[in-house]
BALOBA-1460 file (C-alpha; in Angstrom, 3 decimals):
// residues 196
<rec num="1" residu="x" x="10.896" y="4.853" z="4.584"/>
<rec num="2" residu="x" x="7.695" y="6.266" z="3.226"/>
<rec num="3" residu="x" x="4.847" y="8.357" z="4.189"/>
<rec num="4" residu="x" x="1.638" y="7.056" z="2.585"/>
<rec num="5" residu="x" x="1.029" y="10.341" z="0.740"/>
<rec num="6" residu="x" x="0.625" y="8.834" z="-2.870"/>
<rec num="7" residu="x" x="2.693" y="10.893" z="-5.268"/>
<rec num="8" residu="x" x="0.598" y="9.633" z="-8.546"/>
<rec num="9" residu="x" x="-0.472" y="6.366" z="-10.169"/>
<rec num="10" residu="x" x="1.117" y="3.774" z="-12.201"/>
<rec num="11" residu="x" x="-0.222" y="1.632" z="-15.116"/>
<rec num="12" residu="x" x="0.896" y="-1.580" z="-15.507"/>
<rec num="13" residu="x" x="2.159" y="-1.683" z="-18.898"/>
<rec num="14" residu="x" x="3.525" y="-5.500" z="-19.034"/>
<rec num="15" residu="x" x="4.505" y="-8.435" z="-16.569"/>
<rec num="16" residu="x" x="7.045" y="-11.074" z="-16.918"/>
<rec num="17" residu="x" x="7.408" y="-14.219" z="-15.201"/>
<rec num="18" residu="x" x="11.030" y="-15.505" z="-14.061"/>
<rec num="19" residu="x" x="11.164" y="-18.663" z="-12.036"/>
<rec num="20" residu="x" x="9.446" y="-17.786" z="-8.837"/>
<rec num="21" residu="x" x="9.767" y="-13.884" z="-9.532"/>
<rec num="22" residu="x" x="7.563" y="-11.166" z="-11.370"/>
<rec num="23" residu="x" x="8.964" y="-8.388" z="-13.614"/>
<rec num="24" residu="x" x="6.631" y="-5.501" z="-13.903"/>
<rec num="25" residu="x" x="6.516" y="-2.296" z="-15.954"/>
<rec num="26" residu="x" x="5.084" y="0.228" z="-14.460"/>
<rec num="27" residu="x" x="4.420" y="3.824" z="-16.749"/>
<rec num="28" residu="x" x="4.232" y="6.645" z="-14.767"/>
<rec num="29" residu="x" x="4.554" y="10.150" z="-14.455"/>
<rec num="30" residu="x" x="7.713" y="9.666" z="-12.031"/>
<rec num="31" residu="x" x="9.252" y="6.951" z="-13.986"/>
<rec num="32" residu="x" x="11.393" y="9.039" z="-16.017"/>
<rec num="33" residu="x" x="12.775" y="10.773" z="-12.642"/>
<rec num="34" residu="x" x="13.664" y="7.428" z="-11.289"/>
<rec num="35" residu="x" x="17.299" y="6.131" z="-10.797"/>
<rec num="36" residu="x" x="18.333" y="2.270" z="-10.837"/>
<rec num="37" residu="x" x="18.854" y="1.212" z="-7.525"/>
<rec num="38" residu="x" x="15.858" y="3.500" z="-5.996"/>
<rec num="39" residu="x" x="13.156" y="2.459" z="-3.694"/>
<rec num="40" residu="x" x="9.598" y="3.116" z="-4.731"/>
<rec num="41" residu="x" x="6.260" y="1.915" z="-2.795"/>
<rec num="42" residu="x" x="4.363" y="-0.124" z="-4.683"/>
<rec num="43" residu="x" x="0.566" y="-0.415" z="-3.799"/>
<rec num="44" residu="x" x="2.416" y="-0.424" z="-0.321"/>
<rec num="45" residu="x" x="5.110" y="-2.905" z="-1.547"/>
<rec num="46" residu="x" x="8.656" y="-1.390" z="-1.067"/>
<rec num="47" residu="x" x="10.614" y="-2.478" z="-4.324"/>
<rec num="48" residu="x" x="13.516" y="-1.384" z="-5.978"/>
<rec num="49" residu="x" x="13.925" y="-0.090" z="-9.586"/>
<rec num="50" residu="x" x="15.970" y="-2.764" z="-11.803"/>
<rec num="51" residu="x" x="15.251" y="-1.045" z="-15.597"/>
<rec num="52" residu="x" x="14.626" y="2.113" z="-16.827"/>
<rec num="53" residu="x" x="12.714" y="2.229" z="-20.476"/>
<rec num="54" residu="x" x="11.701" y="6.339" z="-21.431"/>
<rec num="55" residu="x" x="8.351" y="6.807" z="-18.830"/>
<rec num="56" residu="x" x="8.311" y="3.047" z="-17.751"/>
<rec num="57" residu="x" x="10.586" y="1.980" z="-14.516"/>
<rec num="58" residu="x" x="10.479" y="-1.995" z="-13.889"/>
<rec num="59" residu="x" x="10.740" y="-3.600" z="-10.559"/>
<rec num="60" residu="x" x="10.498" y="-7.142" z="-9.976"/>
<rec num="61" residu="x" x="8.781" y="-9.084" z="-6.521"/>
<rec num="62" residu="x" x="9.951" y="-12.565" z="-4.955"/>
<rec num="63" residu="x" x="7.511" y="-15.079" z="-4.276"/>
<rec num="64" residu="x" x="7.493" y="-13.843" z="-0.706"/>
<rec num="65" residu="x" x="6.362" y="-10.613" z="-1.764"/>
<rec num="66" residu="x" x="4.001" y="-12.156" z="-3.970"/>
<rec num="67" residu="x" x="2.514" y="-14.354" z="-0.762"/>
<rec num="68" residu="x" x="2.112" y="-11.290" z="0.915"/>
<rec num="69" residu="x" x="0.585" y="-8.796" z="-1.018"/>
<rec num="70" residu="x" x="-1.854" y="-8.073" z="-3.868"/>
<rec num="71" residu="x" x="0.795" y="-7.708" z="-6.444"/>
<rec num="72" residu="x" x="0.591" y="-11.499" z="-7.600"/>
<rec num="73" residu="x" x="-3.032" y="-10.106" z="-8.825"/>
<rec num="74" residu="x" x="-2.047" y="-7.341" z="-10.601"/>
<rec num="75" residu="x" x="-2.694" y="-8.145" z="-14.757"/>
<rec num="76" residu="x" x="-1.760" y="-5.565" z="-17.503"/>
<rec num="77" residu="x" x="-3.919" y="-2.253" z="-17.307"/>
<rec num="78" residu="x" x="-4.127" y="-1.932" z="-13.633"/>
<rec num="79" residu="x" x="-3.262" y="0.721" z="-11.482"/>
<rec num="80" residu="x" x="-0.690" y="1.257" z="-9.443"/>
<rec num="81" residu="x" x="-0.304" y="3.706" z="-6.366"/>
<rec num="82" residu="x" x="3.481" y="5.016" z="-6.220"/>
<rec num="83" residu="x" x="5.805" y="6.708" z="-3.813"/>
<rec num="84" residu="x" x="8.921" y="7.365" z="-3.607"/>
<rec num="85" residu="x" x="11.024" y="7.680" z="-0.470"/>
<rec num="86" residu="x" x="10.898" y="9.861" z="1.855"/>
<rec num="87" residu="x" x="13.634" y="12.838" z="1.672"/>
<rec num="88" residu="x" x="15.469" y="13.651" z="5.495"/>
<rec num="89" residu="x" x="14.309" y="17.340" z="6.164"/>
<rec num="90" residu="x" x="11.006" y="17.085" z="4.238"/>
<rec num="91" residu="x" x="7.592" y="17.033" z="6.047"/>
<rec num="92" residu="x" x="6.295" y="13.904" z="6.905"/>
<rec num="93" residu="x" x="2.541" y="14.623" z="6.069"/>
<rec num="94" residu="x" x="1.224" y="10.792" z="6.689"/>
<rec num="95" residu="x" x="2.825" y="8.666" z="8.995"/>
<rec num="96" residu="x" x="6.014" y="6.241" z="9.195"/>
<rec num="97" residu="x" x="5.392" y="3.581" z="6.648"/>
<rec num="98" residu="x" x="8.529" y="1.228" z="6.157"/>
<rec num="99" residu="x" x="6.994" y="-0.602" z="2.431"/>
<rec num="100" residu="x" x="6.614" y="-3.974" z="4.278"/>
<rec num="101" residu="x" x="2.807" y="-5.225" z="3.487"/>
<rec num="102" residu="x" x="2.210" y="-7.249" z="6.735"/>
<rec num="103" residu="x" x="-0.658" y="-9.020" z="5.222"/>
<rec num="104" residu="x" x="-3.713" y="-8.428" z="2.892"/>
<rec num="105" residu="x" x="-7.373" y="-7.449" z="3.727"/>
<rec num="106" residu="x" x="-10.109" y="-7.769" z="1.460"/>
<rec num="107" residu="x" x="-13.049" y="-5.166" z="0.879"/>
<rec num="108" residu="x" x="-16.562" y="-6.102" z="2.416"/>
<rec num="109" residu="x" x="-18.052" y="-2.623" z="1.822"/>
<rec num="110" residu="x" x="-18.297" y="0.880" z="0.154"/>
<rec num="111" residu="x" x="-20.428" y="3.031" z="1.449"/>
<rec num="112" residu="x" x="-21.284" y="6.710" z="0.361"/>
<rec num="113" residu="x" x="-21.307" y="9.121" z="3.143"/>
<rec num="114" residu="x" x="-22.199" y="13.335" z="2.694"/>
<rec num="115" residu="x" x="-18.513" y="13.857" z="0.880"/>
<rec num="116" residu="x" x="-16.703" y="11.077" z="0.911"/>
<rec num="117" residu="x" x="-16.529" y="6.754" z="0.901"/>
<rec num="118" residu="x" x="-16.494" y="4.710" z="3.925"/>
<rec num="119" residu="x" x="-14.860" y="1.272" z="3.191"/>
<rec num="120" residu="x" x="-14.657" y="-1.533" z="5.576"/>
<rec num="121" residu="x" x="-11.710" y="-4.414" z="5.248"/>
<rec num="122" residu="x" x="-11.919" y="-7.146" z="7.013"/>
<rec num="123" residu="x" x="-8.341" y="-9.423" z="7.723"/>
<rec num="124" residu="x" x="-7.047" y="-12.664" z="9.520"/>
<rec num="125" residu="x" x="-6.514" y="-11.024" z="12.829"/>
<rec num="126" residu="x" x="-3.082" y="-11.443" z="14.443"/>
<rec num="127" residu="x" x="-1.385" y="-10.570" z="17.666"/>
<rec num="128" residu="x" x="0.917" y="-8.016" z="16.153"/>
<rec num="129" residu="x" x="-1.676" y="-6.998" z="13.669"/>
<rec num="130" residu="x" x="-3.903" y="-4.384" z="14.908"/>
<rec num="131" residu="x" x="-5.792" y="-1.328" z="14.413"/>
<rec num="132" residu="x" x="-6.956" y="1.452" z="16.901"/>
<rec num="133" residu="x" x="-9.373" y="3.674" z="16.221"/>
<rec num="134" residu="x" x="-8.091" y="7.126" z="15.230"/>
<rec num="135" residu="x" x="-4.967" y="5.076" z="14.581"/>
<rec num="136" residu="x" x="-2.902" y="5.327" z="11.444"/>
<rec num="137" residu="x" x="-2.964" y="2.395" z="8.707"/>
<rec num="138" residu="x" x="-1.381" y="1.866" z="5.193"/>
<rec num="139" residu="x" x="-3.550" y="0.478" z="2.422"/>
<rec num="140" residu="x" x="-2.428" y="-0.249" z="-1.181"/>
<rec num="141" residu="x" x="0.551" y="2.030" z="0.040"/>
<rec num="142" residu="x" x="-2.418" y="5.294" z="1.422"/>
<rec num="143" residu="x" x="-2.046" y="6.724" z="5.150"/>
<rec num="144" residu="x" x="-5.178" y="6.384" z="6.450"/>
<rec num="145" residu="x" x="-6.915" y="6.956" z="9.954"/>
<rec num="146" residu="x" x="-8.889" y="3.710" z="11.452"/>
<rec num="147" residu="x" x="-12.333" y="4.379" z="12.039"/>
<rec num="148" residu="x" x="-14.873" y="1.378" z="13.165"/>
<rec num="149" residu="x" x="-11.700" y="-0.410" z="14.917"/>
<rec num="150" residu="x" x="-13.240" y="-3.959" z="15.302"/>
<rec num="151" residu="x" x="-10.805" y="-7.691" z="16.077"/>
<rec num="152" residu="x" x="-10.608" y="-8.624" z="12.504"/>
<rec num="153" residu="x" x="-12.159" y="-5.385" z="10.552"/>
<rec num="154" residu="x" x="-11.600" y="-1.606" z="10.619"/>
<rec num="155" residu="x" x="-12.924" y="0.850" z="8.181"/>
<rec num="156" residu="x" x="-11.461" y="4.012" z="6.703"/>
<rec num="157" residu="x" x="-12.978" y="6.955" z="5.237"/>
<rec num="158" residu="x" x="-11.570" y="8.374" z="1.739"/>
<rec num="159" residu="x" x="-12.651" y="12.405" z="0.597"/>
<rec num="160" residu="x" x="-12.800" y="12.867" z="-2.588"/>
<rec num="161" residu="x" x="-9.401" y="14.157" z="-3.378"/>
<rec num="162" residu="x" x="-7.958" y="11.012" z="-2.087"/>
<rec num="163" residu="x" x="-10.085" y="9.067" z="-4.512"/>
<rec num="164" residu="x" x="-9.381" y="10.962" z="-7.421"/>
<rec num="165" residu="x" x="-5.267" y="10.396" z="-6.607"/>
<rec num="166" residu="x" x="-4.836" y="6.984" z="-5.590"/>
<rec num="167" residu="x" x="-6.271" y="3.729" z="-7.052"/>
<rec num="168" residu="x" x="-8.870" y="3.720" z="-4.296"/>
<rec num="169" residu="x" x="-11.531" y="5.096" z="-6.871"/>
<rec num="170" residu="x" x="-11.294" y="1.484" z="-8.781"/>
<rec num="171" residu="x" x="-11.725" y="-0.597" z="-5.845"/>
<rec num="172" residu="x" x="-14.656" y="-3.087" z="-5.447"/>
<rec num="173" residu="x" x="-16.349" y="-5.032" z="-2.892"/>
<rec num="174" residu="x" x="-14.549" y="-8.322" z="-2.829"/>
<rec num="175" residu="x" x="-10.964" y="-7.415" z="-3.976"/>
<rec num="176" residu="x" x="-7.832" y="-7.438" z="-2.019"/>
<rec num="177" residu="x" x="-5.961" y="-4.959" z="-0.273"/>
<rec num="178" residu="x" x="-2.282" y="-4.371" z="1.281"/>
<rec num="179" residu="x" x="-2.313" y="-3.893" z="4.823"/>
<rec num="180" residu="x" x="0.545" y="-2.323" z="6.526"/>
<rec num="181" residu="x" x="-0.229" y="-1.871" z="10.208"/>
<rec num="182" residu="x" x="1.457" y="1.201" z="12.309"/>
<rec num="183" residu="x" x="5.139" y="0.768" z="13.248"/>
<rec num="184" residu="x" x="4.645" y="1.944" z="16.898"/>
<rec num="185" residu="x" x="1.949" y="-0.125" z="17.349"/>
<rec num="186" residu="x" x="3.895" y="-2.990" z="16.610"/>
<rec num="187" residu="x" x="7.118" y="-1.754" z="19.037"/>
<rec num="188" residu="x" x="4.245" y="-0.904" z="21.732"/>
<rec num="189" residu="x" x="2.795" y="-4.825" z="20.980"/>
<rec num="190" residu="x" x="6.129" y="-6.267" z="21.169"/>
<rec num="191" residu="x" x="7.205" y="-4.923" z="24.132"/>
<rec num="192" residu="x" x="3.917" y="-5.948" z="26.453"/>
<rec num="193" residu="x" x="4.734" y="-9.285" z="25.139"/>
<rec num="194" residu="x" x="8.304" y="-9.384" z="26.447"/>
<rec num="195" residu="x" x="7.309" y="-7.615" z="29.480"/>
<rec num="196" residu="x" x="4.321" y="-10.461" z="29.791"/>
């Protein structure tokens, strides 16, 4: 489980191609802390550490994975936000974000407001995928709170410190996203149906 608060940025040092799999290596700050075996969010992608190399960790993605998130995109050079999992008794500053990318959005807009960037996604709207305004939402792996709540849209606005930290600051009009939508919406979505 993870919280959407971005601990720092990857770069994406080299990818490898195995059947229907991809092996990155990611350099970061954290990599050197990080154990085989450990769960890190990816650009929202939950994935788990395979290699160690001295400041590069390398995880690898199925083609499901791929399917369902931006990472098939990803080329040398770009960056990566990163998490790592949430530790029991710590605060939970963002909200309950389980690493599974229910789908992609892509950018339609960035737009400058007095202090900070409002950016609007649009998606393929589902029954189980929705937004509420003031409700929470993951993108690329970032708690955010839904403003402009529309059937297949929602926007979100970013300050400036959020930019700086997260790959948010590189993002253009036209490029994909990782959605993951809130876990309790989902439970609350669920339920009406089984109750309907």
């Amino acid at each position: 489980m993870f919280t959407g608060i971005i601990e720092t940025i990857g770069t994406v040092q080299k990818i490898e191609s195995e059947l229907s799999n991809l092996h990155f290596y990611i350099e970061s700050a954290i990599s050197d802390e990080l154990k085989v075996d450990q769960s890190v969010s990816h650009n929202g992608v939950c994935l788990t550490v395979v290699q160690l190399e001295p400041g590069i960790h390398k995880v690898t993605a199925i083609k499901e994975t791929l399917e369902k998130s931006n990472l098939g995109m990803l080329k040398e050079g770009d960056a990566v936000n990163l998490e790592r999992c949430t530790q029991i008794g710590g605060r939970l500053d963002g909200h309950i974000v389980q690493g599974h990318v229910d789908q992609t959005a892509i950018c339609v807009a960035a737009d400058p407001q007095d202090g900070s960037v409002l950016f609007t996604f649009e998606y393929e709207p589902g029954p189980k995928n929705l937004t509420v305004e003031k409700g929470s939402i993951t993108v690329n792996g970032i708690s955010l709170t839904v403003v402009n709540s529309e059937r297949n849209s929602f926007s979100v606005a970013i300050i400036p410190f959020t930019l700086e930290h997260t790959n948010m600051k590189d993002l253009q009009v036209g490029q994909t996203v990782n959605l993951e939508f809130d876990i309790i919406g989902k439970y609350v979505t669920r339920i009406m149906e089984l109750r309907g």
